[in-house]
C-alpha positions as CSV (number, residue, x, y, z in Angstrom):
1,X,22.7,31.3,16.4
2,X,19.9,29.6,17.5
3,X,20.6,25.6,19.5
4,X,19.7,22.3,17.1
5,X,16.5,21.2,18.7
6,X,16.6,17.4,19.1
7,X,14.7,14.9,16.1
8,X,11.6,13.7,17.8
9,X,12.1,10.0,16.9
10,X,8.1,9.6,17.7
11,X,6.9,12.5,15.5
12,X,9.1,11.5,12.5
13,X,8.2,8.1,12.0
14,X,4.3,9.2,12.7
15,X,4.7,12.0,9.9
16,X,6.8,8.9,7.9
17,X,3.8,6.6,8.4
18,X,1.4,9.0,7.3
19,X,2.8,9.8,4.0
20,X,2.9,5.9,3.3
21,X,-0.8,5.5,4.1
22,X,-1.9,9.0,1.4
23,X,0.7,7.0,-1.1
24,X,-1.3,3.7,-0.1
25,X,-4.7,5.5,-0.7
26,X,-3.2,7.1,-3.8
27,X,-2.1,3.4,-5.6
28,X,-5.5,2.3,-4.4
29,X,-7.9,5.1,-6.2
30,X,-5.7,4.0,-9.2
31,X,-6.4,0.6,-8.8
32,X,-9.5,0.8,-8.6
33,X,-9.4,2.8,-11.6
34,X,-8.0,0.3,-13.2
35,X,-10.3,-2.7,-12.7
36,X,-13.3,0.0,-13.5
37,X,-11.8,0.6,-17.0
38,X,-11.1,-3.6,-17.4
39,X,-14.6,-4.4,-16.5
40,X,-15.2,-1.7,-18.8
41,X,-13.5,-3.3,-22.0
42,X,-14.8,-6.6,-21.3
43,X,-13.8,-10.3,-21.2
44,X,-14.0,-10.0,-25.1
45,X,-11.3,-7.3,-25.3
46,X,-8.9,-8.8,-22.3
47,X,-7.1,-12.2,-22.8
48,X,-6.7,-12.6,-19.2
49,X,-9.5,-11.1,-18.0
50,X,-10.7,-13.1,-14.6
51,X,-6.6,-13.4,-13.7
52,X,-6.1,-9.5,-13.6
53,X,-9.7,-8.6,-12.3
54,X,-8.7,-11.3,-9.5
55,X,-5.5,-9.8,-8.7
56,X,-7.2,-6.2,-8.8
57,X,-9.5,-7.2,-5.6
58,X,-6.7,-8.9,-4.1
59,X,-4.5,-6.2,-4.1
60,X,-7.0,-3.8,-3.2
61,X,-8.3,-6.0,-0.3
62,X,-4.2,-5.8,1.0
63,X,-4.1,-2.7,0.1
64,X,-7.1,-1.7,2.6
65,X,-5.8,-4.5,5.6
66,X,-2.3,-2.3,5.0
67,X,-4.4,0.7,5.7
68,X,-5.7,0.2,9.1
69,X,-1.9,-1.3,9.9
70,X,-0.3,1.9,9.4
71,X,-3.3,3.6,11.2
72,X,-2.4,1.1,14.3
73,X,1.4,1.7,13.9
74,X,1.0,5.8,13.6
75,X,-0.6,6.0,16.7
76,X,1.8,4.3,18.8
77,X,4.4,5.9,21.0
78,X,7.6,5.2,19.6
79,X,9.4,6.3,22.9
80,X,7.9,3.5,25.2
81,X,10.8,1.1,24.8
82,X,8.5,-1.5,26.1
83,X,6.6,-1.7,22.5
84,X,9.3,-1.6,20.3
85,X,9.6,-5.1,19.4
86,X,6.0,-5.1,18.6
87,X,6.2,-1.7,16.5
88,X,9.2,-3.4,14.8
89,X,7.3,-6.3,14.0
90,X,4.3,-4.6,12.8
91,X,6.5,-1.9,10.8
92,X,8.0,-5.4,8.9
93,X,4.9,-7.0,8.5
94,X,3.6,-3.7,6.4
95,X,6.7,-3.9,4.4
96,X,6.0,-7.4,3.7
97,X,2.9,-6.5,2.2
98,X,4.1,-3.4,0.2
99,X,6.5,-5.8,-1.3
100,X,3.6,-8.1,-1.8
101,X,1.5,-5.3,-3.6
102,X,4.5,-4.2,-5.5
103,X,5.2,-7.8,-7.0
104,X,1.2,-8.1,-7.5
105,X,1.0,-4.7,-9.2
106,X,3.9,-5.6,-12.1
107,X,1.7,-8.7,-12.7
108,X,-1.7,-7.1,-13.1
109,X,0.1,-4.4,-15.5
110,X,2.4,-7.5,-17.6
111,X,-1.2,-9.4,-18.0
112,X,-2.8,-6.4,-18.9
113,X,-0.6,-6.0,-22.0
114,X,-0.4,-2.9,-24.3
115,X,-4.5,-2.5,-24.1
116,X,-3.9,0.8,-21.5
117,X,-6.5,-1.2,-19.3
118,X,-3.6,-1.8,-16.3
């Protein structure tokens, strides 16, 4: 029977921060789609069409800013002890701003109504 190596506390939360930046990218690429097919329609077509363009750019400026963040965070060494209270406030601020996104994405889609634009 072969030993249990030990979890690599550093490699894990590198490989963690990794897939949340391709999910980042992912929600990105569809927002952009998204403000593509709106400017598509029209002002004519959209009710609130400068409100959920705005909110489009805003969240895909975050959305970029929360980018580079977990780039910074991922290459960090988790084992210097010295940097964890930095890493644990950089790992909350990019929470923060998922939330952020999150709360700013049901809003684009509820002011986008029924049209299929958001």
């Amino acid at each position: 029977m072969k030993p249990i190596k030990k979890l690599d506390v550093n490699s894990y939360a590198t490989r963690k921060t990794i897939a949340m930046g391709l999910l980042n990218i992912a929600l990105m690429i569809a927002n952009i789609e998204k403000t593509k097919s709106i400017i598509q329609k029209g002002s004519k077509q959209q009710q609130f069409y400068f409100f959920i363009i705005s909110l489009l750019v805003l969240v895909i400026l975050i959305q970029i800013g929360l980018a580079f963040l977990l780039l910074f965070v991922g290459k960090m060494n988790l084992n210097n002890k010295t940097r964890h209270s930095k890493l644990d406030l950089w790992n909350n601020t990019a929470i923060l701003l998922i939330v952020l996104i999150t709360v700013m994405q049901i809003f684009a889609s509820s002011f986008a109504g029924s049209s299929g634009a958001a």
